[in-house]
C-alpha positions in Angstrom: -83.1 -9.0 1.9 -81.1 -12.1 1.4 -78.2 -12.1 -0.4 -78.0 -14.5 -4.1 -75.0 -16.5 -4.8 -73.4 -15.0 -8.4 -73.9 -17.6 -10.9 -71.2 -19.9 -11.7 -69.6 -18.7 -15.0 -69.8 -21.3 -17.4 -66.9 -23.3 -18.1 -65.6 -23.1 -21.9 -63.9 -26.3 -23.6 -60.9 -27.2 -24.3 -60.2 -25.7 -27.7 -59.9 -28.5 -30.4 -56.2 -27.4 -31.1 -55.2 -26.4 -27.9 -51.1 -26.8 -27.6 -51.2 -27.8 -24.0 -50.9 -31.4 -23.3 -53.9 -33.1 -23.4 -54.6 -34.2 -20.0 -53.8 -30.3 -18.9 -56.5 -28.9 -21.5 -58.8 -31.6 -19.8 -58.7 -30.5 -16.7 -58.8 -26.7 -17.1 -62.1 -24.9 -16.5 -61.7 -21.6 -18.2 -64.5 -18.9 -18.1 -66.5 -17.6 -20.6 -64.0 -15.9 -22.4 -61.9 -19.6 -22.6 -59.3 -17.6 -20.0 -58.6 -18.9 -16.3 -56.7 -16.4 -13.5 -53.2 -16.6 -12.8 -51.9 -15.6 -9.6 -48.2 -14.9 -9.5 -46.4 -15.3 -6.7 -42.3 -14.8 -5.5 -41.3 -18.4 -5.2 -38.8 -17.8 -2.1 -41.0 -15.2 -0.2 -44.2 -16.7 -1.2 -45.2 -12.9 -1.8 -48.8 -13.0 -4.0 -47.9 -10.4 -6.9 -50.6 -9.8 -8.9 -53.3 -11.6 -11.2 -53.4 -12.4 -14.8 -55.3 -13.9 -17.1 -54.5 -16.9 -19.6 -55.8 -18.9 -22.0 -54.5 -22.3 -23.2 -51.4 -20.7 -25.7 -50.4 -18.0 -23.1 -50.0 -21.4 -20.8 -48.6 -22.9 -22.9 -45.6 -20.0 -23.7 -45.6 -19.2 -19.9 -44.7 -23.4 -19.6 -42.2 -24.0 -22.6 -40.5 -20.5 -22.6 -39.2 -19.8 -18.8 -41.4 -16.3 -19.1 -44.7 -15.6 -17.9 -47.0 -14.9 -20.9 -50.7 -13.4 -20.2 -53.2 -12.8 -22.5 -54.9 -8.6 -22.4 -58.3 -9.1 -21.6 -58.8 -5.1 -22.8 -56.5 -5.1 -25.6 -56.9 -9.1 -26.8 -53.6 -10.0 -27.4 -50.6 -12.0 -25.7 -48.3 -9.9 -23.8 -45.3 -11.2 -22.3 -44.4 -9.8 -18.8 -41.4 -7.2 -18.7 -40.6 -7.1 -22.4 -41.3 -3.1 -22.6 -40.8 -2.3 -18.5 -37.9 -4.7 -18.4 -39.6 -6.1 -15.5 -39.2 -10.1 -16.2 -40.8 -12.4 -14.1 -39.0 -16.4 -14.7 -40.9 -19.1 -14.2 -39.7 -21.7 -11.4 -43.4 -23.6 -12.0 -47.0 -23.7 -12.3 -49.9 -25.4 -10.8 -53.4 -25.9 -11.1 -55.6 -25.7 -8.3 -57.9 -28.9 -7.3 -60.8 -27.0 -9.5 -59.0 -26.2 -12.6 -60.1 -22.7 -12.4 -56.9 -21.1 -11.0 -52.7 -21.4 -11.6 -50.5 -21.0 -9.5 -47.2 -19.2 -11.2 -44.2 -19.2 -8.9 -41.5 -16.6 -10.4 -38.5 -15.2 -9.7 -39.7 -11.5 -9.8 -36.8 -8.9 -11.6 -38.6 -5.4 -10.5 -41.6 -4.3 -9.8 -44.3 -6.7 -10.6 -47.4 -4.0 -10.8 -47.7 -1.8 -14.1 -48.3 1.0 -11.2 -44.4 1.3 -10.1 -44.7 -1.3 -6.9 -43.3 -4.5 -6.0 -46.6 -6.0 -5.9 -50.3 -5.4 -7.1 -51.3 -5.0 -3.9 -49.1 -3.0 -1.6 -50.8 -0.2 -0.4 -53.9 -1.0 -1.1 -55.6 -2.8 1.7 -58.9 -2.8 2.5 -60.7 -2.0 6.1 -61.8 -4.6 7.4 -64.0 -6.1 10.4 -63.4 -9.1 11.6 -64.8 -10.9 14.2 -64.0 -11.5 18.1 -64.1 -15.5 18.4 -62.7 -16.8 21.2 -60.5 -19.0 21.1 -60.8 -22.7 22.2 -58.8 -23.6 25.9 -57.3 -26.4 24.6 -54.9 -28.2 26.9 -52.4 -31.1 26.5 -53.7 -34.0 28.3 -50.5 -34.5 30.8 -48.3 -37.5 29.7 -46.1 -38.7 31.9 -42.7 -39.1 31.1 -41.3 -42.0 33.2 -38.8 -41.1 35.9 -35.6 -42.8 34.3 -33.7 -42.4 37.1 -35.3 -44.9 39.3 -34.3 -48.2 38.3 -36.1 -51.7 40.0 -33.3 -52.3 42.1 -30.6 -54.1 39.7 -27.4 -53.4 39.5 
């Protein structure tokens, strides 16, 4: 049985209003739903700290504000990271991947970032995995010679 590719999600267009400058709300690709996925990440440790979900107003809060806004995919509203928890994340920037479907959020992270109590959505939580045993290449330096410098052509 072979396996089928999932079909691409269909990408939604910019809304008419959107507050996001133009040539951003161009160039997103949002699903379905009009959202596209966030991935946070520490901006010194390059830690990944979990994924969210926004569409273009919780973009544009999470640009003009210095906080990271999402937007609840199961309660369908705009919540703004750490105002009940206390657990802030600052923005330092965001960037859109070479698709448009993903951002890139770099934050200074004040606590834990996961809802669960830990520093990030995924500690503890790795998967088993197999991976494969490639071999890897011999790949060797062709030799360069470095001329002796110490010789010299017999002038003084």
């Amino acid at each position: 049985m072979s396996e089928q590719p999932a079909p691409a999600p269909m990408p939604v267009p910019a809304p008419s209003a959107s507050p996001l400058p133009p040539a951003v709300a161009a160039a997103l690709k949002r699903d379905n739903a009009g959202l596209v996925a966030a991935v946070v990440q520490q901006f010194d440790t390059h830690e990944v700290l979990m994924l969210g979900w926004m569409d273009d107003e919780a973009l544009h809060r999470t640009m003009t504000t210095g906080r990271v806004t999402f937007y609840s995919r199961s309660r369908q509203e705009y919540w703004r990271k750490g105002d009940t928890s206390g657990h802030v994340q600052w923005v330092k920037s965001v960037a859109m991947d070479c698709d448009g479907d993903a951002l890139l959020v770099r934050v200074d992270q004040v606590g834990a970032a996961c809802h669960t109590g830990t520093r990030t959505c995924f500690e503890g939580r790795g998967l088993d995995v197999t991976t494969l045993d490639v071999a890897t290449p011999d790949i060797t330096t062709p030799d360069v010679s470095t001329p002796d410098i110490s010789t010299t052509s017999g002038e003084a």
